[in-house]
N, C-alpha and C positions, 0 to 999 in steps of 0.2 A: 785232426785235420786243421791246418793252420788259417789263420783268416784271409782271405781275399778279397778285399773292397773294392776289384776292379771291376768286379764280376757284379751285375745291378741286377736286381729281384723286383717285379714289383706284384704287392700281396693285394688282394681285394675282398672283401667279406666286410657285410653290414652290419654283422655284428661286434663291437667295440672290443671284447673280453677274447673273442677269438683270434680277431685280426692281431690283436696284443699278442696273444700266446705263439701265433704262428711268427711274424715278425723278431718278437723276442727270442725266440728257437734259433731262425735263420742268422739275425746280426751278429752272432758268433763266428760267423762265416765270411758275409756278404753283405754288400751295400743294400741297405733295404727302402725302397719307397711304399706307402700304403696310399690306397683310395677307399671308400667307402661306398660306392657305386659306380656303374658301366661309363658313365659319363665323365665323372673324375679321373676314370683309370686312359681313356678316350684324350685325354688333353695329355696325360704326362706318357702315353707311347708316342704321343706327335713330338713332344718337344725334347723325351730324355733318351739319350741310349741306356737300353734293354739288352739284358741276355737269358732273361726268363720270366713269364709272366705266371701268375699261380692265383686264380679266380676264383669264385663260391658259385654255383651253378644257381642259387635264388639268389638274387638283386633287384633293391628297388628300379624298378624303371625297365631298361634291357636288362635279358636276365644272362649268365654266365654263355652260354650257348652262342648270343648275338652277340656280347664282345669278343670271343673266341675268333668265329668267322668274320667279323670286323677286321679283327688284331691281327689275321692272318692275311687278307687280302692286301691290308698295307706292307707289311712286313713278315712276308711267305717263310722266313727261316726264326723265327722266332718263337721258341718254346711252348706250349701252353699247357699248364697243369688244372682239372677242373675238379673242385672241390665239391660234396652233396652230401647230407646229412637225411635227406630223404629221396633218391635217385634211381633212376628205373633201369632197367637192363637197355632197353630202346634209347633214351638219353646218353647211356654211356657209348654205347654202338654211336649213335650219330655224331658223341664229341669226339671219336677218333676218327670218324668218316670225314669230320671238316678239320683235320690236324691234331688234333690233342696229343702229345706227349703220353699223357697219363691221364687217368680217371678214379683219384681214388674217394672212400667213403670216410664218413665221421663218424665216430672219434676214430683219432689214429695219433699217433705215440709221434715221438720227436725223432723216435729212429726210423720209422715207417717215410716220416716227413723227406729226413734226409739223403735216403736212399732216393725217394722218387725225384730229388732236387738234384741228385748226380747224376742220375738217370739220364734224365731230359738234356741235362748241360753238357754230359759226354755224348748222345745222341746228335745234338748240334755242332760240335765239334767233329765228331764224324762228317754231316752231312757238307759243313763246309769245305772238307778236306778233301773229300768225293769229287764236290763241283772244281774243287779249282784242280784235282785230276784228270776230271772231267775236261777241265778247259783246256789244260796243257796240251793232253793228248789227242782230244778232237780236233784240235785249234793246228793241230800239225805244224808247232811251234818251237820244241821243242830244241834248242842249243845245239848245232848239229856244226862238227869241224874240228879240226887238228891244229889249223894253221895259228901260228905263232901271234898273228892277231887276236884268236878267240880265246888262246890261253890265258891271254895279258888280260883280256876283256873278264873272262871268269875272276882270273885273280882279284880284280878290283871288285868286282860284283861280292869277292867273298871279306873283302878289308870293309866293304861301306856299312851291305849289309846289318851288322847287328847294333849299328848305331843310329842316333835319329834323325843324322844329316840330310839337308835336302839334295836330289841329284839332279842335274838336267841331261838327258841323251840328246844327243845329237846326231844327225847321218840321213840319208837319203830315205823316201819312202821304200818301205816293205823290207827292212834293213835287220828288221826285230826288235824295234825299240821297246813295244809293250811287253817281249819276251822279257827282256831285261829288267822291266819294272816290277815284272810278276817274280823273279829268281830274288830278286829283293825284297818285298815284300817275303816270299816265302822265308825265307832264312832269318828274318828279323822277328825281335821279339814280339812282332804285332802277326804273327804269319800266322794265327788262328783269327784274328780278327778281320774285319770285311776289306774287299779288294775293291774299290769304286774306280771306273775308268768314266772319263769324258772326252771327249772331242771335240774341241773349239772348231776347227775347220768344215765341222760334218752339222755346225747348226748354224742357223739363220743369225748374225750377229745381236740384236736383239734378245734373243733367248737363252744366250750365252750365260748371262747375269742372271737368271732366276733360277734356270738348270742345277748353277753352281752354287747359289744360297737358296735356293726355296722361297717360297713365298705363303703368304694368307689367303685363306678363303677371301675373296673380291679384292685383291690386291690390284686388280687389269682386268680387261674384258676376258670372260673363260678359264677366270680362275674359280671355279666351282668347289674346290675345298685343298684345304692346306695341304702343302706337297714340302717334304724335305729336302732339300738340295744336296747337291754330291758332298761339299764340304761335310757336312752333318753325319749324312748317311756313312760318309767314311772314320767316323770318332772313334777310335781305337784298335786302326786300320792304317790302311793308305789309299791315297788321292791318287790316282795318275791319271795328268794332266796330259793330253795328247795335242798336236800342235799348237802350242803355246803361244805361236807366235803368229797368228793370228787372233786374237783378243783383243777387243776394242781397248780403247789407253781408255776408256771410261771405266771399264769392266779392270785391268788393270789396278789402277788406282783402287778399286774397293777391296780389291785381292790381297795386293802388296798391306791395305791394312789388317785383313784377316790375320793374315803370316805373322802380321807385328806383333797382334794384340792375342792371338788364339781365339779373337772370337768374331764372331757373323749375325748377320741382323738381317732374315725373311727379309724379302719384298713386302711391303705394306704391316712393316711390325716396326716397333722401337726399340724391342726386347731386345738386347743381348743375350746370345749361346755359348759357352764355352764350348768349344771343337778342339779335340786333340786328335788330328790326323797328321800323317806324315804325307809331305809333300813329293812325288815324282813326276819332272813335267819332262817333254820333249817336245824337237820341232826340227823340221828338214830344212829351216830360214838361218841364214848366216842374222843371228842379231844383232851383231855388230853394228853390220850394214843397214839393220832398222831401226837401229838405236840412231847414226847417224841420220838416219832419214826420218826421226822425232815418230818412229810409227810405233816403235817401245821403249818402255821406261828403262832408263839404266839403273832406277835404284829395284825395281823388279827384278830385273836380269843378274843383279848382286846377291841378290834377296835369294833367287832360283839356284843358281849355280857354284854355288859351296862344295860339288861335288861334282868333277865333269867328265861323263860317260861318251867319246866319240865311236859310232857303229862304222866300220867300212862299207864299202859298197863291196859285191859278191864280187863284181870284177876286182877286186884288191885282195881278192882269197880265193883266187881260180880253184885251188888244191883241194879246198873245199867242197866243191862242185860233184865230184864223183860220191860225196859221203854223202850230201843232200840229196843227190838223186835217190841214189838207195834206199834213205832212209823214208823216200817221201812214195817210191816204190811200192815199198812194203807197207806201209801205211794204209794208201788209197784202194792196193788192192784187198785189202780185209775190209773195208770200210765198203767197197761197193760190189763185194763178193764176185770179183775176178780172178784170172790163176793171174800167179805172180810171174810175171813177164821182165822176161834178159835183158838189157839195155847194151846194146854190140860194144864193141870198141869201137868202131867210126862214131856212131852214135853218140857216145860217153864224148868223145873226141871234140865232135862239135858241140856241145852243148857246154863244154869247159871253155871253147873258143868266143861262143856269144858272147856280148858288152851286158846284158840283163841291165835293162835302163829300169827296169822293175823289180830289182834285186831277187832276195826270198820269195817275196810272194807272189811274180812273176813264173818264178821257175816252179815252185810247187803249184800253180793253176796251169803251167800246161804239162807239167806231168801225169796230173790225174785229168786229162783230156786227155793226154797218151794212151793212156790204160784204159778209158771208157772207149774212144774212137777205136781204137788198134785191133785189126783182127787173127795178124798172125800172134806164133809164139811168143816173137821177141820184137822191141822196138828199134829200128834199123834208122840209118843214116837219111833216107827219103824222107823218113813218116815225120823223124824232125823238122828236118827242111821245109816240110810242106808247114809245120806249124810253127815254126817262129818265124816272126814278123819281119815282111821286108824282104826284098828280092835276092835270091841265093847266087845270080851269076847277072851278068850283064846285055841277056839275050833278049828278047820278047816276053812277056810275060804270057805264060803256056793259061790253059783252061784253068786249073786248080786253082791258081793263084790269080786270077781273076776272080773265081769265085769264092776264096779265102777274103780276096780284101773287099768283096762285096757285103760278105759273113761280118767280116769286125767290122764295115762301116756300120752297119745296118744294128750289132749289137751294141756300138758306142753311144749312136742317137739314141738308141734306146734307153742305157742307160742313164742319160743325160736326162732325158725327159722322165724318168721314173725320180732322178735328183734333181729334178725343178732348175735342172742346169747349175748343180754345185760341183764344179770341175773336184774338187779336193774331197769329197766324199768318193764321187764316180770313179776316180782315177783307185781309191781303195777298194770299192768293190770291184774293180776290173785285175785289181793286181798290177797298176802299172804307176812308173812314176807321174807325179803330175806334171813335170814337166814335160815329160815322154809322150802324155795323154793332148796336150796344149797343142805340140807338134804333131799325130795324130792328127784333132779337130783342123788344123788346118791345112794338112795335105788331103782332107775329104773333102773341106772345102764346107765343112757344116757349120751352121749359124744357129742362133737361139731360135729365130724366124722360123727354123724347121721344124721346133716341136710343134706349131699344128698343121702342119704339111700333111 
């Protein structure tokens, strides 16, 4: 087995002679850290990336057990091997009941060691390969289209891919952007390592900056104990950075030095980090435009865009439109255990004809409304009509759509008030553009005033 030093171990046992022997076993392989107790090992999973932690089940102080469940609450996907040279059948049971990889006894031989250390690290490996499966296909995200736009769009996705260029997307909300940050990711040499997404636009601007570097225990009021930030958490991964163009130029500036330098510095520390993450940001703001209007850095925006990813709007891929349906079809209905239901050709017809000011994920949230509300076989030209937004002909508006636009008003306040009135988070969970949504709040004629109405 060739050595890998990308791969980090860290060994714990009090006793000097063994920690040596196990260490010295491993370094043949792997980057190895040691600690000597709960506490020690406690400081270096906060500050270092980890791909396997391998403990002694006695330690002074916490004993193997409580940094196990420690180690895991902070960091749920991270390996943990427990070690016991006098260990009970109940101990072992309870170190797999709280995550344990493994549980083996002492003495045990260097091939014993090895095996249980591939183990764990192919286990993880698996597990993250599952979640971001997991994500793809739950996430009903999944690259769906023919048209000559999505080709060009893969093509570059498969040229950027295996290198460590930074990319910026660009395009309208619900367009796919994070799709395309995750095909990249995947396909890149970092595609086993961790996938960290943020959302500048979906936090409070304030919290932007700590989100993204972490901070110290008492760094600000309610910081109760040290928290790694996205940068970190993302170390030998990627970042995707989601509306970017929203960031304060304060938060900007510390960013554009991370990128410079590869490294980051907690809220309330001095310390420098080295972070090796790869960067992918996106945003639906022309920054040009905010660059002129000094609301963004242009040496960021140089910094960012080394690599530029433009998403169309669905209306720019009508063709498209019949494959997404389908696909978003069969999807929902396995997912919420419905029969799979026809979509007519009138039906297909108009739904190719709508502008989807909501793009993707406009159109996949009312298809599986489709399929939950619909009670014949097939989904027919009315059942659309009644539910895409906005008046189908120029008549009076009938009962239905009275009480359709009393439905969405009544669910937009809502969500507005569940997002403390964050148009750019709500307008995501509703599936709509935010501009779409802006225009919306003001044909209801709703104000902030209403959420305690």
């Amino acid at each position: 087995m060739s050595p890998n030093p990308k791969i980090r171990v860290l060994v714990v046992d009090d006793e000097p002679s063994i920690l040596l022997e196990i260490a010295g076993a491993l370094k043949r392989h792997y980057d190895v850290l040691t600690a000597t107790s709960a506490e020690a090992a406690e400081k270096l999973i906060a500050t270092e990336r980890l791909d396997l932690l391998i403990t002694d089940l006695r330690l002074p102080g916490k004993d193997g057990l409580t940094l196990l469940e420690e180690a895991k609450a902070g960091t749920p996907d991270l390996p943990v091997v427990l070690l016991s040279g006098h260990g009970t059948i109940e101990e072992a049971v309870k170190a797999i009941r709280l995550g344990a990889a493994d549980f083996i006894e002492k003495p045990f031989g260097p091939e014993r060691l090895q095996v249980t250390v591939e183990r764990a690290l192919e286990l993880r490996a698996l597990q993250r390969e599952n979640a971001s499966l997991r994500e793809r296909v739950g996430g009903a995200d999944e690259m769906i289209g023919k048209s000559k736009v999505i080709e060009q769009i893969r093509a570059e996705i498969a040229k950027v891919a295996p290198t460590d260029a930074k990319v910026l997307i660009t395009g309208e909300s619900g367009t796919g952007k994070e799709l395309v940050a995750r095909a990249i990711h995947r396909l890149s040499a970092r595609g086993r390592g961790p996938f960290e997404k943020m959302n500048c636009a979906a936090l409070p601007k304030d919290l932007v900056e700590s989100e993204l570097f972490g901070y110290e225990k008492g760094a600000f009021t309610g910081a109760a104990q040290m928290k790694r930030g996205r940068l970190e958490a993302a170390d030998g991964g990627t970042l995707f950075l989601d509306e970017v163009g929203d960031m304060s130029l304060e938060t900007q500036a510390k960013f554009l030095r991370a990128l410079e330098t590869g490294e980051i510095e907690r809220l309330g520390s001095t310390k420098s980090i080295a972070v090796d993450a790869r960067v992918v940001a996106a945003t639906n703001k022309d920054l040009a435009a905010e660059i002129q209007a000094s609301r963004f850095r242009e040496d960021l925006f140089y910094r960012l865009n080394v690599v530029p990813i433009h998403l169309p709007p669905l209306r720019a891929r009508r063709d498209d439109v019949r494959l997404l349906v389908e696909h978003f079809v069969a999807l929902y209905s396995a997912e919420h255990g419905r029969p799979r239901r026809a979509v007519t050709p009138e039906a297909m017809d108009r739904l190719s004809r709508y502008g989807w000011p909501g793009n993707i994920r406009e159109l996949r949230n009312l298809i599986e409304r489709l399929l939950i509300m619909t009670e014949g076989e097939s989904i027919g030209s009315t059942e659309v009509e009644e539910a895409l937004p906005g008046d189908s002909d120029g008549g009076p508006p009938s009962e239905i759509k009275v009480a359709r636009d009393r439905a969405e008003r009544d669910t937009i306040l809502s969500t507005l008030r569940d997002c403390d009135w964050n148009v750019s988070e709500a307008a995501r969970r509703l599936g709509m553009d935010r501009g779409y949504l802006h225009r919306k709040i003001k044909r209801y004629g709703l104000a902030r005033e209403s959420a305690g109405a």
